[in-house]
N, C-alpha and C positions, 0 to 999 in steps of 0.2 A: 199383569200388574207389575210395576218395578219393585224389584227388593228394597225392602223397608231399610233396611243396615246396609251401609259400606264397610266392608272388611278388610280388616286394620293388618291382622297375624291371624295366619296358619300354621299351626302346628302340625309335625309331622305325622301324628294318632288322628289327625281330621279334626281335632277341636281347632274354629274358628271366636277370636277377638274382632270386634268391632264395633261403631258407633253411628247411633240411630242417624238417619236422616231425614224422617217424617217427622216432620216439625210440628201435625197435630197430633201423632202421639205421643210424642216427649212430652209438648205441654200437660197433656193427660194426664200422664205418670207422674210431671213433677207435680202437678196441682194436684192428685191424691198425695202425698206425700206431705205436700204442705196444709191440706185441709184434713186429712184423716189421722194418717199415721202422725205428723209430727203435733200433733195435736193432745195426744194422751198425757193423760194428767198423772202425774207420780202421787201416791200413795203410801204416806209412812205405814208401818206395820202397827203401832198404837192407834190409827184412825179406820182400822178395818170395821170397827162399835158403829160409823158414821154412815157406809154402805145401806141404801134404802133402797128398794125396790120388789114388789112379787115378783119377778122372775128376773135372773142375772144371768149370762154366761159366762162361765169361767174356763181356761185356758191355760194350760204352764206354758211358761214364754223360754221361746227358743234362743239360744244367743247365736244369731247369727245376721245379716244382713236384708233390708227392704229389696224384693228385688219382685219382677212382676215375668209370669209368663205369659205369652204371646203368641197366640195362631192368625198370621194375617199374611196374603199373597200365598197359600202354599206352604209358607215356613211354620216351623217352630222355635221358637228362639227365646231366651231371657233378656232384660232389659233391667236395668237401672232405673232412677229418676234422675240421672244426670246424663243419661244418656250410652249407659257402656253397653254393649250386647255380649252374652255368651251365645255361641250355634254352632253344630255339626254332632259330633257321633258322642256324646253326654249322654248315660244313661237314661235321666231322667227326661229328658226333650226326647228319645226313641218312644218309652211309655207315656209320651203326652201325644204320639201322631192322630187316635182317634178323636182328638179335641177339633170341633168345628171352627172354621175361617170365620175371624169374626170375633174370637172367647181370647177374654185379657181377667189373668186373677192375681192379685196379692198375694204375696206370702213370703214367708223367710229362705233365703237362701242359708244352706250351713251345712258345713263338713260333718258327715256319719259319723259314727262312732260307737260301735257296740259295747267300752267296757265302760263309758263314762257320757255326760250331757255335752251335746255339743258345743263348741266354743268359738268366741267368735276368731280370734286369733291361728286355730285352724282353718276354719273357711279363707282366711289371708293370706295365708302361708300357698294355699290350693289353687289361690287365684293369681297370685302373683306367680307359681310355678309354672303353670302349664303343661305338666305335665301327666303321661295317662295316668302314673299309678296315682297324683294326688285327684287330679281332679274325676276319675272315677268316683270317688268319697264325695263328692258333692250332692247333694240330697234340696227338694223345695219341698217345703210343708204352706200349702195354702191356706189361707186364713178370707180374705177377703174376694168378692167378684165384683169385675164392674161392668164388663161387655159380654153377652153370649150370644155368639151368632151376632154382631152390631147390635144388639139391642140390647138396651141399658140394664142393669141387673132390676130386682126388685129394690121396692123401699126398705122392707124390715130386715135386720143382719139373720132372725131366725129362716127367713125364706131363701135368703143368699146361701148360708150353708146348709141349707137342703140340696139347693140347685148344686154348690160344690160336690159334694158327698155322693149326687149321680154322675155328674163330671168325672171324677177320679177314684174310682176303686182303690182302693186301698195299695201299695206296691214298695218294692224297696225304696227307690230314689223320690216319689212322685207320689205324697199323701196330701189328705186333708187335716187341717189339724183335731187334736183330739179334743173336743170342746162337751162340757158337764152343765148341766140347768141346776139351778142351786137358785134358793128361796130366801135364806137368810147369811147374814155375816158369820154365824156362827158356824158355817158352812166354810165359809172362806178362810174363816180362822183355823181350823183342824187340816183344810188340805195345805195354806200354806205353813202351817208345822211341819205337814210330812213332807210332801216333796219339796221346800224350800229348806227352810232350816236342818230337819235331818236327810233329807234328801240330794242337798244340792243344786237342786233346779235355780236358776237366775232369776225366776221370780214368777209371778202368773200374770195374767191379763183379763179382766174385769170387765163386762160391757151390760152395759144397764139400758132398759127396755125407753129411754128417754135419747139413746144414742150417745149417752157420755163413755169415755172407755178409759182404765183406770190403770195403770201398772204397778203391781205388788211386791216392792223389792227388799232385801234387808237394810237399814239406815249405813251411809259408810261414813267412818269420821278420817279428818282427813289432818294431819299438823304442814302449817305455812306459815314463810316471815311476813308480818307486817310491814308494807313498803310504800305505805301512802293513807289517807284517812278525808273524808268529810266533813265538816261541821254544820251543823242545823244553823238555820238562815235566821230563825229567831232568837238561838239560843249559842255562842258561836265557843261556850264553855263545853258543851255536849258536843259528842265523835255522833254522826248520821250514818255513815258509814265506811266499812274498812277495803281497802286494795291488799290484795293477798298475794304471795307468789311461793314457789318451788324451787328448788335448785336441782343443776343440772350436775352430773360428778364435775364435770371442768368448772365447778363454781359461777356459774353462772345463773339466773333466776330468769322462769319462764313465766308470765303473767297470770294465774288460776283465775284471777275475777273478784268480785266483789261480796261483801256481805255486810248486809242490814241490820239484820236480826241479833242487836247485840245485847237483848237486855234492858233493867228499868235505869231511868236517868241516874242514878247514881254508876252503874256501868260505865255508861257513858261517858260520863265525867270523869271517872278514872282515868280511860282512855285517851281523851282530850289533853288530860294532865301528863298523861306519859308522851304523846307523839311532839305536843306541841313542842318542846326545846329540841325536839331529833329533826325540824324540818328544813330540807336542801332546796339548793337553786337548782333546775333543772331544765334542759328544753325537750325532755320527755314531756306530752303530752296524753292525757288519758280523763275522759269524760265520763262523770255518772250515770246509771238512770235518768236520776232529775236535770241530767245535762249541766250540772258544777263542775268543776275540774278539780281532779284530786290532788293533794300536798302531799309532793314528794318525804319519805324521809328514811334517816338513815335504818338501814336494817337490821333491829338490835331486839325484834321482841318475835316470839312465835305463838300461833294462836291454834287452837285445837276448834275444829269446825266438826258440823255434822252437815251432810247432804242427802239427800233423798235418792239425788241419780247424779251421774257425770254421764253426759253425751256427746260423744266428740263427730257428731253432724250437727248444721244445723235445722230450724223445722222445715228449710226448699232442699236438704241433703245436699248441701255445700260441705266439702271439710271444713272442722274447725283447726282453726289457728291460733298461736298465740305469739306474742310478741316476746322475744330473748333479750335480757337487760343485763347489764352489766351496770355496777356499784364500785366504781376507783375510791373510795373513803371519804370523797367531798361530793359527788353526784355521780346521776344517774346516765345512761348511755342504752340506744337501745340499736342492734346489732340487725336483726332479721326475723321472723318467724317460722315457726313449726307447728307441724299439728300437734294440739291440744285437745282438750275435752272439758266441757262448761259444766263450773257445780250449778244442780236445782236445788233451789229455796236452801240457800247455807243458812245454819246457826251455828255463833259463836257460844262454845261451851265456857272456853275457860284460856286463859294465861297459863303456857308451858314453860315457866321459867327455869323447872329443871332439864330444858330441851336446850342445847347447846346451838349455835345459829350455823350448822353444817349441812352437809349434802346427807349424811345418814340420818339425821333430823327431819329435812324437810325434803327428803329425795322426791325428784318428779317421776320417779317410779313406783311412785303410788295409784297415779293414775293410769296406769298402762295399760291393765288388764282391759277399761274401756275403752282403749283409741280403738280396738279393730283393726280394721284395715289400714287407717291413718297410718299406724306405725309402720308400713311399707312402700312407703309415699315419701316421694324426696322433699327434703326441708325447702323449703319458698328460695332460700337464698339459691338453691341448686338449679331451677327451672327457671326459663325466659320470663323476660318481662310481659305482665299484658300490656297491649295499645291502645288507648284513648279513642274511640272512634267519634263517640257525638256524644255533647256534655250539652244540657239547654237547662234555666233557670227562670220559675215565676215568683212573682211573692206580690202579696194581695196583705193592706190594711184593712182587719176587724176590730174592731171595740179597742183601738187604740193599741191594739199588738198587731206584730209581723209573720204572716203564717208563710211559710218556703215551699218549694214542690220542687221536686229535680230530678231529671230523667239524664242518667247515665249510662253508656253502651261500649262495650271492648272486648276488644278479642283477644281471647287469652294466652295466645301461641303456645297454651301446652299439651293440649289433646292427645299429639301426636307421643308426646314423652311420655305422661300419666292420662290414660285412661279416665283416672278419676276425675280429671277436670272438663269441663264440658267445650267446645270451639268457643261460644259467642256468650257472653251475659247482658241480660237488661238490667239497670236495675232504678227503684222508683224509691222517692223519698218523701215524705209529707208528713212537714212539721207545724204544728200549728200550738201555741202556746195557750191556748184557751179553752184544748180537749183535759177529759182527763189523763188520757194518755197521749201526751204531745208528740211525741214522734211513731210513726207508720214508717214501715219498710215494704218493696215488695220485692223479689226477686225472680226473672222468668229467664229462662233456658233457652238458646234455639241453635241449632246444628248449623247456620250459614246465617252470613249476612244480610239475605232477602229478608229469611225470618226474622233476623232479630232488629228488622226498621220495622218489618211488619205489626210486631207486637209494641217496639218503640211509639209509633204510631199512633194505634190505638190508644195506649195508656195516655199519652197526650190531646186525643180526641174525648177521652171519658173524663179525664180531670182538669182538664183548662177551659174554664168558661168566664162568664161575662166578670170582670173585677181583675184579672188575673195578669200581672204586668211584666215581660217577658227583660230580665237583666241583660245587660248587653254582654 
């Protein structure tokens, strides 16, 4: 059988880099990715009273990266859901040789570490090194199965970490994770006291016997300038909602995202009343949720936010990005992007007018600690352009609205530079203004060209049917 991975670098300790070339087990990986793991629901620490279920399992969550191990042709090797492979003389793939051809498991990659929890900004450091002494300290704690021997795991996650727990004996580099049955909330409330709040642990992991799975983190609040805003469509006195941003030390402002959650109409109205005289002409462009375009304005107020989580992937483990703007005193200008990391479910707490509108105020080194590996990843401006390969367009009249479908494909040309980005992307759009959620995204991965008409393909064979009229 042909090696699954082409090998990209060899290092001189025999750790081999490289990237998948089975195009059906990429899709595998990134489809769990995108249907399981990125799917976890964040979990304020006041709504742990809310937890329902007779039986839970709970987990402390490791901070370290999605990555999946793999015994398939003879090899052992780690995998990505974007595609990166680690293989050769890795501790942990030595103690996985007994795993049968055929066994594909979830779990966190992440840098050892005996006097502290590990981090995920080690694991980065390790991987970007390549070197023995760091990547010795590489460590996989499995959580999830989905193939043993080719055959699909079981249904319930209780049966799955049975089968894991006889799969991997316990070992330095290569566990299963340590997972607790617990009955009530008031269960979850006492351990996330101990090992989270006096403990330090990054949070726990929740999975209810309905197959929802939960993440249990402390709330982070976050200060940024307001540099754009909303207004409700029936109400245009009321802010809907707020564009928020960071600064960079060279003053510069990196886009954070948006938030909603601002409070009863009279808040809003405040807010209205302050943006409204501050707003610029601008040929920056940036679109709501609800798909409005937000009002630029000048950046002269700063806002104190709470989030639940910042993720700087997103749920197919694409890096996130964000866009760099610059502010000359009459508009706005935006320059390139970088990786970033997206607040969940923000609340606006409150107006920090005693927060002066600088880089020590609203530094983007707030968010750091979650980029991860992003922060080892060259800025967008530094890597080739992708190339446009096939761009096609439908749109179909229903009830007197315009619903869109768009299938877009390009090759990235950065593989070869940043590992982290995959050769080929699909990607699938379906807008339809009469759902409740009008825009669908989808995103699929494939290592070559063949593959990624092949999947282009299909998604055009499954969503273009009778009514559907092809733009020229």
């Amino acid at each position: 059988m042909a090696n699954p991975y082409m090998v990209d670098t060899t290092y001189g300790d025999g750790l081999i880099a490289g990237r998948l070339t089975d195009a059906g087990l990429l899709d595998l990986l990134a489809t769990y990715r995108r249907r399981v793991a990125g799917t976890y629901r964040p979990l304020p620490a006041g709504d742990i009273s809310k937890l329902s279920g007779s039986r839970m399992w709970m987990s402390t969550k490791i901070d370290g990266e999605l990555w999946f191990l793999v015994a398939k042709a003879g090899e052992r090797f780690l995998a990505n859901p974007r595609g990166r492979v680690l293989a050769g003389t890795l501790l942990l793939l030595e103690q996985a040789n007994g795993i049968e051809d055929g066994t594909i498991l979830a779990g966190e990659l992440h840098a050892r570490s005996e006097n502290s929890h590990p981090r995920v900004g080690d694991l980065a450091a390790a991987l970007a090194d390549g070197a023995s002494s760091r990547a010795s300290s590489i460590g996989f704690t499995a959580f999830d199965l989905l193939e043993e021997g080719c055959v699909t795991a079981p249904a319930t996650y209780e049966a799955r970490l049975a089968r894991l727990a006889a799969l991997l004996p316990a070992q330095a580099h290569l566990s299963v994770v340590v997972t607790d049955n617990v009955a009530s909330d008031s269960e979850v409330q006492t351990a996330f006291e101990d090992r989270v709040i006096a403990g330090g642990a990054e949070g726990l992991v929740i999975r209810l016997e309905n197959g929802l799975i939960y993440k249990l983190k402390p709330e982070i609040t976050l200060d940024a300038a307001i540099v754009g805003y909303t207004a409700k469509a029936d109400r245009p006195d009321l802010a809907r909602s707020l564009l928020l941003a960071l600064m960079r030390e060279d003053g510069q402002y990196v886009l954070l995202g948006s938030c909603g959650n601002l409070g009863a109409d009279s808040d809003r109205e405040q807010l209205a009343t302050l943006l409204a005289p501050n707003r610029v002409s601008t040929p920056v462009r940036w679109a709501s949720d609800g798909g409005g375009l937000y009002a630029f304005v000048k950046p002269e107020l700063v806002a104190q936010i709470k989030v639940t989580d910042l993720q700087g992937e997103g749920s197919d483990g694409s890096p996130s990005t964000a866009p760099v703007l610059v502010f000359d005193g009459t508009t706005w200008s935006s320059t390139r992007s970088i990786p970033s990391a997206r607040p969940l479910h923000p609340v606006l707490q409150r107006l920090r007018s005693d927060k002066p509108l600088e880089a020590a105020s609203i530094r983007f080194s707030q968010i750091e600690p979650w980029l991860g590996a992003t922060q080892s990843r060259q800025e967008t401006s530094d890597l080739p352009a992708s190339t446009l390969i096939r761009r096609e367009v439908w749109t179909k009249e229903t009830k007197g609205q315009s619903a869109v479908r768009k299938l877009v494909v390009w090759k990235t040309n950065k593989e070869k530079i940043d590992s982290s980005f995959p050769a080929w992307v699909v990607h699938w759009t379906d807008y339809s203004a009469t759902r409740a959620t009008p825009l669908d995204r989808e995103v699929r991965l494939a290592p070559d060209e063949a593959a990624a008409m092949q999947v282009a393909d299909l998604l055009v064979e499954q969503n273009i049917k009778k009514g559907w009229n092809k733009a020229p």
